[in-house]
Each structure stands twice: as structure tokens, then as C-alpha cells.
BAMI-88869 format. One record per residue (C-alpha): x, y, z. Coordinates in Angstrom, 3 decimals. Each point is the difference from the previous one (the first is absolute). Layout:
BEGIN
ATOM          X          Y          Z
ATOM          X          Y          Z
...
END
This chain:
BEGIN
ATOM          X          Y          Z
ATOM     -2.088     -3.898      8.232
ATOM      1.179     -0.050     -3.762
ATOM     -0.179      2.449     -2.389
ATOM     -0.706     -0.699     -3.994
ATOM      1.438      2.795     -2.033
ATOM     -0.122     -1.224     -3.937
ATOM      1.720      1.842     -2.728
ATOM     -0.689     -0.327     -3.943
ATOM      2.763     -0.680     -2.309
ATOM      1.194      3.769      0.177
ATOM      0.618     -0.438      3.461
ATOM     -2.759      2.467      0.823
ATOM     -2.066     -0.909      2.719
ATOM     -3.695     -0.914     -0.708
ATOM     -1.324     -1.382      3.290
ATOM      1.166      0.561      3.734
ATOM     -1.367     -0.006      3.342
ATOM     -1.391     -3.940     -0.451
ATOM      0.195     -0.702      3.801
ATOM     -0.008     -3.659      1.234
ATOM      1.162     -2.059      2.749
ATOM      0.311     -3.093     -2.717
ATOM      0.218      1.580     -3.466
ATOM     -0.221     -3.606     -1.582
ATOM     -3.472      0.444     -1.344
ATOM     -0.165      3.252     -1.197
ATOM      3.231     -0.971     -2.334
ATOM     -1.610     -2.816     -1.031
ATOM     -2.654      1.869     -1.445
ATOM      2.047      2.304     -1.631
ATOM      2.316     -2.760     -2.086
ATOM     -3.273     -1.637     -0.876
ATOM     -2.340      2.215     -0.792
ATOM      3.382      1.942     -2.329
ATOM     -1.302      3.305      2.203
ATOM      2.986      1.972     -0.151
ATOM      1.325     -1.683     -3.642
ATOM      0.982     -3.683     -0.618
ATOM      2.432     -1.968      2.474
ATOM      3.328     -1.405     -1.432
ATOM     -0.959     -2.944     -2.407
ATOM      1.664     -2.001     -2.672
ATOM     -0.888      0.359     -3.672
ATOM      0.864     -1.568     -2.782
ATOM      3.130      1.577     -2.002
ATOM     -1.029      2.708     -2.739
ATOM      1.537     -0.549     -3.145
ATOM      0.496      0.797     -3.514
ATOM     -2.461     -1.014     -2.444
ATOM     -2.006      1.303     -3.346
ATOM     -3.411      1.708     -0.386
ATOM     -2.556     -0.357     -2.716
ATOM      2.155      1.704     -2.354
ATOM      3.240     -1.797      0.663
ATOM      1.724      2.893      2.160
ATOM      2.359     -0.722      2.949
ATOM     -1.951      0.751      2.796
ATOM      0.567     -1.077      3.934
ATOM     -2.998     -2.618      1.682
ATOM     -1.133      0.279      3.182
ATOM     -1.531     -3.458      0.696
ATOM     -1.160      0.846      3.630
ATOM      0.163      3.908      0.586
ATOM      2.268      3.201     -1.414
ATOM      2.501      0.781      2.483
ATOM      3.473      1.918     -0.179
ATOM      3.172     -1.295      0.453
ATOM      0.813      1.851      2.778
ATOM     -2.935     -1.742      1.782
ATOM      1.963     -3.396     -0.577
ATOM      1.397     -1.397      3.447
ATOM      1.193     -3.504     -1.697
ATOM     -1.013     -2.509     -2.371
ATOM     -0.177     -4.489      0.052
ATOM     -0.772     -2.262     -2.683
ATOM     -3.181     -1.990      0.571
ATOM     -1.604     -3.172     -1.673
ATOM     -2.269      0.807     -2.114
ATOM     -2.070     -2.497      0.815
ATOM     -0.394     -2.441      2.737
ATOM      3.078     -2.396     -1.067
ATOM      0.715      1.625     -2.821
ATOM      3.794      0.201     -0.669
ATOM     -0.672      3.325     -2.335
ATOM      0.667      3.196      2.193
ATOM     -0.992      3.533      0.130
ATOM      1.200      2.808      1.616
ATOM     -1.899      1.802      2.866
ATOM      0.789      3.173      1.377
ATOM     -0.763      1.532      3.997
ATOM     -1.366      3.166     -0.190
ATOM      0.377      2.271      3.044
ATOM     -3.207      1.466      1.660
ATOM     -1.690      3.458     -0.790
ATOM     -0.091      0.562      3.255
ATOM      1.959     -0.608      3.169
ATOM     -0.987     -0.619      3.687
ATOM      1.984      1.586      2.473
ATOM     -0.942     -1.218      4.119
ATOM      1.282      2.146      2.938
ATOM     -0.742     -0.549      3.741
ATOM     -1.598      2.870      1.266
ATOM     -0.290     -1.492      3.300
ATOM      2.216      1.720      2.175
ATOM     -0.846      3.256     -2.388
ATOM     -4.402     -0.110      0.848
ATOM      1.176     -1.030      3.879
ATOM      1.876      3.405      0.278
ATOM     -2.439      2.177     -1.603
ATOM     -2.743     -1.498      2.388
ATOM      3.041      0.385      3.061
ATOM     -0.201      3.821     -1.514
ATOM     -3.269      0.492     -0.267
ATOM     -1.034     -1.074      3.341
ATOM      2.851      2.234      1.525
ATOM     -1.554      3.004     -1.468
ATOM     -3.442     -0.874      0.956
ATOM      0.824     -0.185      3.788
ATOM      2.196      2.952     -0.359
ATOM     -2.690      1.957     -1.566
ATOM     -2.089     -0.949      2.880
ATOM      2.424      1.403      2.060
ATOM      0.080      3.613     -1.315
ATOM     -2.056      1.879      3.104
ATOM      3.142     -1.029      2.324
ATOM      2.027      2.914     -1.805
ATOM     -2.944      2.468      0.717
ATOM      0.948      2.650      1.937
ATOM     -3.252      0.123      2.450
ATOM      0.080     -4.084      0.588
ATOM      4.072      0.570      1.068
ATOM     -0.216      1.385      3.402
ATOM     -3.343     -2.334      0.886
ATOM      1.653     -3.360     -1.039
ATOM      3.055     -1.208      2.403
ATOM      1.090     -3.035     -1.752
ATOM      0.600      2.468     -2.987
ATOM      3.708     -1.075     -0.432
ATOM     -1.590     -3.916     -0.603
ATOM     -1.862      0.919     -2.569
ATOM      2.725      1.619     -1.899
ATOM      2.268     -2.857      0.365
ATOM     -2.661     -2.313     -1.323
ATOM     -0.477      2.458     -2.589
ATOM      4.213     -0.013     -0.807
ATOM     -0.661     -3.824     -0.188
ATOM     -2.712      0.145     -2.492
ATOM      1.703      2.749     -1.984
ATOM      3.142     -2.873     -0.097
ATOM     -2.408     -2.492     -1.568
ATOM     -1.064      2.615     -2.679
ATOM      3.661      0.324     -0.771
ATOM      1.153     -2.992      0.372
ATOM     -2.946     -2.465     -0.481
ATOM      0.518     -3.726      0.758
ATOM     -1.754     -2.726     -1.378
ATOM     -1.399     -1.796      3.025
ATOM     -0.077      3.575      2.687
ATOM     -0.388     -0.130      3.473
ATOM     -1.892      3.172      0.846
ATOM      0.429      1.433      3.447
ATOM     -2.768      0.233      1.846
ATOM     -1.673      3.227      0.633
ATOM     -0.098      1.457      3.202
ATOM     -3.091      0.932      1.770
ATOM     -0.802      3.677      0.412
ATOM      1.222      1.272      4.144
ATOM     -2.302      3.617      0.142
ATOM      1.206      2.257      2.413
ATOM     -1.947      0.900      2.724
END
């Protein structure tokens, strides 16, 4: 099991606890839909140029961007077989896409869970009017030390002891 965490360019997080066993979709559709910002993409080079009034002013053929954004640049054809060149730059993503296995993480917490439950179950064996009428007493509290070790220590794939059958005294 994978889990999608994605942070914006601030590094703050803006979506967590995506859950998937194959995560390969659900990024998809966030590069191509631009959900979370635009992906890192190549643009073409801004430059200097004029305005209407003849001041120096900086083009932006493709998008405005900031320097800082600028992983690299290449020079491209301009055209199909065209030996004039212009300069593209890779922008980095607004976003990034971070994937940790929360496999063994989700298999404790169940290995937990389930410990608790059974020991909850449990509870009347500590009862001070059920003590002297049960005689196997002293099984139930070591299944209930074993359980209590899976609560502590919680394993991904447990082996629960099994739970001994109530012996009433006669």
C-alpha cells in the first residue's frame, strides 16, 4: 500500500492520505489534468524585447516564470530542419509527489487493533467474582500477557495465540 502526499511549491503540504495499492492512475490524473499546478515542462526562453512605446521590456513567449524555477535550458530548431535555433528552458513543477510504503505501517495498526479488541474481550477475567469460579484463570492471563505484547510490539503478519476455553469450577 502506497501513500501520495503532494506538496506545493512552498513545500507545504496540500493533499495526503491518497491510499493505493498502484498509485499509477491517480498520478496520472494529477500531471494531466495540472490538479495540484503544472508538471515540469519546457518553454521557450524569455527575452528582452520592446513594447508599443519602444521600452526595454522582458517577453514571455510561452508563460512568466522566475528564474529560480529554471532547472536547465537546450537550444531547439525552430522549425522542423531548420538550422535557426532557439532557446528553451525546463521549468520545475508547482508541485511535487512524494510516495511512501505504508505497508508494513497499515499491517501493524490492524496487528494493534485486533490485539486490543480480543483483549478488551477479555476484561471479566480480572473481575474479582469470576476469579475464584474460573480454574484455568492463570491461561487466560498469559494469553492476555501475549496480546498485551502484540499491542506493544505489533508485527506485521501476527500470530495470535489462541484463546483458551473457559474450565468453571465446580
Amino acid at each position: 500500500m502506497k501513500n501520495i502526499k503532494i506538496y506545493n511549491k512552498q513545500n507545504e503540504t496540500v493533499s495526503d492520505l491518497n491510499r493505493y495499492e498502484d498509485p499509477t492512475d491517480f498520478i496520472n490524473h494529477i500531471v494531466g489534468t495540472n490538479y495540484f499546478g503544472k508538471p515540469e515542462r519546457w518553454v521557450r526562453k524569455k527575452r528582452e524585447g520592446t513594447n508599443e512605446f519602444g521600452e526595454p521590456t522582458i517577453i514571455y513567449p510561452d508563460e512568466v516564470y522566475d528564474d529560480l524555477d529554471v532547472l536547465g535550458e537546450e537550444e531547439r530548431p525552430l522549425f522542423p530542419d531548420s538550422e535557426e535555433l532557439e532557446t528553451y528552458v525546463q521549468l520545475k513543477a508547482e508541485y511535487s509527489i512524494e510516495i511512501t510504503d505504508v505497508t508494513e505501517e497499515l499491517g501493524k495498526a490492524k496487528c494493534k487493533a485486533e490485539a486490543k479488541k480480543l483483549i478488551a474481550e477479555l476484561d471479566w477475567v480480572l473481575d474479582t467474582e469470576t476469579q475464584p469460579l474460573l480454574s484455568n484463570r492463570s491461561e487466560f492471563i498469559a494469553y492476555r500477557s501475549q496480546l498485551r505484547q502484540l499491542i506493544i510490539t505489533p508485527q506485521v503478519d501476527p500470530v495470535f495465540p489462541n484463546r483458551p476455553d473457559e474450565v468453571w469450577a465446580d
